[in-house]
Phi, psi and omega in degrees: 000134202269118201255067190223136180272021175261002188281157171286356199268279174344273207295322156309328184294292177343309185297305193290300191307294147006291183275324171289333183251008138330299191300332166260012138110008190244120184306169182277314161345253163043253176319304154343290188321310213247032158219027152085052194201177180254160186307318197297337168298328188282324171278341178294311204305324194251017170258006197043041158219045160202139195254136174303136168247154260260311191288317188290340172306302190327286181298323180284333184299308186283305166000315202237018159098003217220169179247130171302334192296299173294331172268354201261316160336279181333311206272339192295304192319326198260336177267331190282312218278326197267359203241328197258147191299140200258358168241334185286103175218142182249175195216000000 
């Protein structure tokens, strides 16, 4: 298993994240304010060069208004719809 913020699976959460706090309406300022970090921590975090961890995922998720349980959905959603062939099945 590759522990790396260069995979395309990193840039899809990293996209996703990206777009949830856009989608709520919240600046990286912001987002900083209410999870105790700096803009510049924030940008790192969503530019992949500080790599995330499940509980700080946990904390920008409630931040913004959402359950990890619901963005963790999104992103399943968003890595199986981008890997499997959309006509193709083999049995």
């Amino acid at each position: 298993m590759e522990k790396s913020v260069h995979t395309e699976s990193y840039a899809v959460l990293l996209k996703l994240l990206r777009e949830t706090r856009q989608a709520a309406g919240v600046t990286q300022i912001e987002l900083a304010n209410r999870i105790a970090e700096t803009q510049s921590e924030v940008s790192k975090m969503e530019r992949g060069e500080v790599r995330i961890d499940l509980i700080q995922l946990r904390t920008v998720c409630q931040a913004l208004g959402t359950s990890l349980p619901a963005f963790v959905e999104r992103l399943e959603l968003r890595l199986t719809s981008k890997g499997k062939p959309k006509s193709h099945r083999s049995n």
